[in-house]
C-alpha positions as a printed NumPy array, in Angstrom:
array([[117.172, 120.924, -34.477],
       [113.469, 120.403, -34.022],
       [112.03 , 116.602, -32.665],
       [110.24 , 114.544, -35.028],
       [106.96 , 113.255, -33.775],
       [104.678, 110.834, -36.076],
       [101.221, 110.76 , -35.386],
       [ 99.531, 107.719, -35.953],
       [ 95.266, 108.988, -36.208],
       [ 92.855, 107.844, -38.305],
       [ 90.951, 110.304, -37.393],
       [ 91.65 , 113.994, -40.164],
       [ 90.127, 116.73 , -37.644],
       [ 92.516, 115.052, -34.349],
       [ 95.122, 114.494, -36.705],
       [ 95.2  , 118.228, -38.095],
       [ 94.261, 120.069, -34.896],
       [ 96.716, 118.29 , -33.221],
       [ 99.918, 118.691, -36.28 ],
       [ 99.073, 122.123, -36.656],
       [ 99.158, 122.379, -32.394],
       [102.796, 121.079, -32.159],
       [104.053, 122.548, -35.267],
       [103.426, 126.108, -33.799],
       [105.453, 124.42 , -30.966],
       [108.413, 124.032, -33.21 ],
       [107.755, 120.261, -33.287],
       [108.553, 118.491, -37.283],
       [105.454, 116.299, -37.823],
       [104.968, 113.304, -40.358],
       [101.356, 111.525, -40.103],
       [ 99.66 , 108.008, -40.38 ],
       [ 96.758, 106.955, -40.697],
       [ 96.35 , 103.266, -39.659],
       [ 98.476, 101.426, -37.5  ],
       [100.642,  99.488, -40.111],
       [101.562, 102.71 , -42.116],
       [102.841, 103.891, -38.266],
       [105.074, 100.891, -38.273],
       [106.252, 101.735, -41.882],
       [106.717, 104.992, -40.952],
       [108.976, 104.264, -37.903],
       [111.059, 102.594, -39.73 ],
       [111.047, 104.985, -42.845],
       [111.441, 108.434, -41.008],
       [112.594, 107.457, -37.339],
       [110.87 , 110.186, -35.273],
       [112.053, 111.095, -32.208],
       [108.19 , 110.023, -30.587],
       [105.39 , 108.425, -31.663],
       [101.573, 109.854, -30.633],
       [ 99.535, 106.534, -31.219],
       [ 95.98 , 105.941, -31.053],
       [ 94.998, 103.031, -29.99 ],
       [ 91.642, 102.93 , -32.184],
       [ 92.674, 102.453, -35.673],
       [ 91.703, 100.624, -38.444],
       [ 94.143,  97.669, -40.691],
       [ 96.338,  97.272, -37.594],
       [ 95.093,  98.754, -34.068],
       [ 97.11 , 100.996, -31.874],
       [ 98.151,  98.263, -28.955],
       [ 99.029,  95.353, -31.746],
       [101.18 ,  98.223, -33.999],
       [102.793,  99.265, -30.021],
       [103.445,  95.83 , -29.354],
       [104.97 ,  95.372, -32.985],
       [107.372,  98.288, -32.482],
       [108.261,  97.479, -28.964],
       [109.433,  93.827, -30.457],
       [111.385,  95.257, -32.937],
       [115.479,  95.956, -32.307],
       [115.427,  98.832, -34.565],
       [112.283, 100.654, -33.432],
       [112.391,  99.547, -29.745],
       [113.82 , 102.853, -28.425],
       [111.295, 105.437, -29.431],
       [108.684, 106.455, -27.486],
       [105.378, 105.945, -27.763],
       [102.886, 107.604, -25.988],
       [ 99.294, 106.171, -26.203],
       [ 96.1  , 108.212, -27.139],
       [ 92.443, 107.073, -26.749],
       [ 89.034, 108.642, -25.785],
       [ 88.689, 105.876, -23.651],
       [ 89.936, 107.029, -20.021],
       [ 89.606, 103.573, -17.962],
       [ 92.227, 102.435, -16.231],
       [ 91.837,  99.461, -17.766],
       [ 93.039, 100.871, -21.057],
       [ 95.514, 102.47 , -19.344],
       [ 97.256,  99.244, -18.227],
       [ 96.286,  97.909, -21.845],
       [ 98.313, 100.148, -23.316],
       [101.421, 100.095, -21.104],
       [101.319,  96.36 , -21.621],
       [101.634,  96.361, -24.874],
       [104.713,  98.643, -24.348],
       [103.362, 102.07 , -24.483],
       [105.759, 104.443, -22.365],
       [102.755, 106.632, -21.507],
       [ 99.159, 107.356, -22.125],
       [ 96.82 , 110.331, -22.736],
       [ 93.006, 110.649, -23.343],
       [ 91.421, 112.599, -25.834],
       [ 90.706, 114.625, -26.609],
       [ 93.891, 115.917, -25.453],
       [ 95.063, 118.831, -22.995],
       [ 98.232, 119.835, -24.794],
       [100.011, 121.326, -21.879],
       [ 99.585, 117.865, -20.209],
       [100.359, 116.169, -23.547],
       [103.505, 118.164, -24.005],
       [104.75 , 117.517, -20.862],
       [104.967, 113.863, -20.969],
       [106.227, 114.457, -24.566],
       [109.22 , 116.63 , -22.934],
       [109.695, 114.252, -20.321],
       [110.514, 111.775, -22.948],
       [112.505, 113.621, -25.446],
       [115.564, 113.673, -23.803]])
């Protein structure tokens, strides 16, 4: 049975380069484009892993983390954060608002898909 990852970009060209990417990787994908439509999504198709920016417009990527993080039902699924910005600073933003790792785009997949692995067990 293939993993579910949601991938929560605003942004159509990442979004599609990166669906089509994991889908020839066997990966299931379901997208969203804004942080609250991630949340819904969560919630509506529980994916095994969640690829969040942090950038997005109606709800932003470390407030929509934080949200799912405080939640009982979404708690356990992992989120790994994605921005272009690579400063440790947002680094540590991101794991503080719960993240449970980070990656900077645009993204190396063999990197990406090895912290993906690590946390798909």
């Amino acid at each position: 049975m293939s993993k579910k990852i949601l991938i929560v970009e605003d942004n159509e060209m990442n979004r599609d380069m990166l669906s089509r990417r994991l889908t020839r990787k066997g990966y299931e994908i379901v997208m969203a484009e804004d942080g609250a439509a991630g949340l819904e999504m969560m919630s509506s198709e529980s994916p095994d892993l969640v690829l969040m920016d942090m950038g997005l417009p109606v709800m932003d990527g470390w407030t929509a983390t934080a949200n799912a993080k405080a939640d009982e039902n979404l708690k356990q699924i992992p989120i790994i954060a994605l921005t272009a910005h690579a400063l440790e600073a947002d680094r540590i933003r991101a794991l503080e608002a719960g993240a449970d790792d980070f990656d900077t785009k645009p993204v190396n997949l063999s990197g990406l898909l090895e912290k993906m692995e690590a946390l798909l067990v």
